[in-house]
Structures are given as C-alpha cells and as structure tokens.
C-alpha positions as CSV (number, residue, x, y, z in Angstrom):
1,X,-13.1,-4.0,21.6
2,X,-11.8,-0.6,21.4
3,X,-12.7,0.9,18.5
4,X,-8.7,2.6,18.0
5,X,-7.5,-0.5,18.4
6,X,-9.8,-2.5,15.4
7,X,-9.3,0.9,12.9
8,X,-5.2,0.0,13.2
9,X,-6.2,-3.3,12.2
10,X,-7.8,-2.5,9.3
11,X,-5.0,0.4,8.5
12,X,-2.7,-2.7,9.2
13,X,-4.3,-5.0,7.1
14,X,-4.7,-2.4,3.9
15,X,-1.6,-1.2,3.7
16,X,0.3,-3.3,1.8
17,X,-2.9,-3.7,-1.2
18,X,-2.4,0.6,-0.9
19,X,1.2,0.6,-1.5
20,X,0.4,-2.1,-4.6
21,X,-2.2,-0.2,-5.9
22,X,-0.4,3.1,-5.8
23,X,2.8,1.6,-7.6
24,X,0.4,0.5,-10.2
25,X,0.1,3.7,-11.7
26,X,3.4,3.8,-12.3
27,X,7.4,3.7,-10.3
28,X,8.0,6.3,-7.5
29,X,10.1,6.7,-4.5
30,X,9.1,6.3,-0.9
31,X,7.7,9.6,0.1
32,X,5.4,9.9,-3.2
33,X,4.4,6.5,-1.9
34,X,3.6,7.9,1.7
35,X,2.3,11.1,0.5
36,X,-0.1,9.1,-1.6
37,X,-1.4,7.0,0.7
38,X,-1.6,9.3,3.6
39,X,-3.9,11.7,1.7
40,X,-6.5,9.2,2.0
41,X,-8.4,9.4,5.0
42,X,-8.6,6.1,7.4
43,X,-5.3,4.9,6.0
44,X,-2.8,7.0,8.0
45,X,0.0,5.0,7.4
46,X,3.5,6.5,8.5
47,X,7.0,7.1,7.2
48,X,7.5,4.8,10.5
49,X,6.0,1.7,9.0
50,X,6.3,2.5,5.1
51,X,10.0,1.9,5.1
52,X,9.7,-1.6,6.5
53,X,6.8,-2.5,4.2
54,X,8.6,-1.7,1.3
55,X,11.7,-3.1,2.2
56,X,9.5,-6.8,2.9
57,X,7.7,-6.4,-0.8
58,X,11.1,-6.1,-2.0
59,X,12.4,-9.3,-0.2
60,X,9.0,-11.1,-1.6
61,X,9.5,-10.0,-4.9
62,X,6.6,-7.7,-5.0
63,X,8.6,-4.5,-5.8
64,X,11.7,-3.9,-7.5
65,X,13.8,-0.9,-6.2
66,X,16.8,1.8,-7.5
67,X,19.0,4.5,-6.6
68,X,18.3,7.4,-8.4
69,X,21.0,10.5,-8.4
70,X,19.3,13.7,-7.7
71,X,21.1,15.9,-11.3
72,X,20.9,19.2,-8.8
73,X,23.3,17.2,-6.0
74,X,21.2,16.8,-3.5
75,X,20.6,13.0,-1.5
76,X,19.5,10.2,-4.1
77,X,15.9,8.6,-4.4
78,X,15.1,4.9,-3.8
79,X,12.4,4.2,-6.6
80,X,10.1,1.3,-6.5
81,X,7.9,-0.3,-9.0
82,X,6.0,-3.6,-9.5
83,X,7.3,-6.5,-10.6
84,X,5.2,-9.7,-12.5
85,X,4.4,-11.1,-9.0
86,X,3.2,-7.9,-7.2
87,X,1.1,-7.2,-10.4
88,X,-0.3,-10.5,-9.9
89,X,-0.5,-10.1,-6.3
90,X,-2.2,-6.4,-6.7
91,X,-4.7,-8.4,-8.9
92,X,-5.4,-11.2,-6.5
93,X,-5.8,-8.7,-3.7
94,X,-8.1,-6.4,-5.5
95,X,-10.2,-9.4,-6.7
96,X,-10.5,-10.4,-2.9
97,X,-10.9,-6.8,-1.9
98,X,-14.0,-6.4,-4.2
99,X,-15.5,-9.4,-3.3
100,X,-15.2,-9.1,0.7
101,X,-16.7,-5.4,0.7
102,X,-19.5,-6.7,-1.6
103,X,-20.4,-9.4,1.4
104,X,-19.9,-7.0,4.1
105,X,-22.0,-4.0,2.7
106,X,-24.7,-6.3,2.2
107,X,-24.5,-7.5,5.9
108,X,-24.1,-3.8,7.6
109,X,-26.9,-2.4,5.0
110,X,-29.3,-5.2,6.2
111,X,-31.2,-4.5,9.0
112,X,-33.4,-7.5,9.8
C-alpha cells in the first residue's frame, strides 16, 4: 500500500470528528473552521473539501448554519454551530476515538 495513499484515508476518515470537535468550542464560519483544522499537522484538510463537509453535517443535522452581515460592508459570513445531534454525535465519536487509539497503541507499542 502506498503510504500517501493510507495517510488520506485517515485525513478522510478524521475530518468530520475535527470539524465536530472544533465547533464544540463554540460557532464560527468556514475559514476559522479550516484555519483550525489545518494548523494541525496530518490533518490537511482543504477549503476544497471543507465546503462539502459542512454542507453534508448540515443536511444530517449535525450543524446548524447563518448568514452573518459583515457591519463594515464587506461579503457576509456563513456561521456554523452544533446542534443536539452533532453534540451527541461529537460524543459518540470521541468515545470511539479514545477507545480505538487505546487498542491500537497497545498493538504498535508491543513488540513481541
């Protein structure tokens, strides 16, 4: 397997506990939201593929979003923020997250 090929899996597959977990701390737009999550090395998720996933957690009811006017004229700002179920979700996730690095840093730690 190439090795570029399984780290955009796991980008793939973290992204949308990353966007959860940011919005956690609190609403902001889509570029806070990418400038969050692109700070943190491995992650390097785009403004390419942000836009979508935010757009599918607001069809599943994971985020609620709304315009915001800029008061200095310039373009409006879509705000997010978690709802009920993408609190829930976030937990759930987090849960699972804890418990699946816990079994797999006991299995790369071992050497037997």
């Amino acid at each position: 397997m190439d090795i570029e090929s399984w780290k955009a899996q796991l980008r793939k597959g973290s992204a949308e506990l990353a966007v959860l977990a940011v919005l956690a701390g609190g609403e902001k737009y889509g570029i806070e939201i990418l400038d969050r999550i692109s700070g943190v090395e491995g992650l390097g998720i785009s403004e390419g593929s942000i836009y979508p996933l935010l757009n599918r957690l607001q069809r599943e009811g994971r985020i609620e979003a709304r315009w915001v006017e800029n008061p200095e004229g310039g373009v409006p700002r879509k705000y997010y923020r978690l709802t009920a179920n993408g609190e829930a979700a976030r937990e759930a996730m987090v849960e699972t997250w804890t418990a699946f690095r816990a079994s797999l840093d006991r299995i790369v730690e071992t050497r037997s």
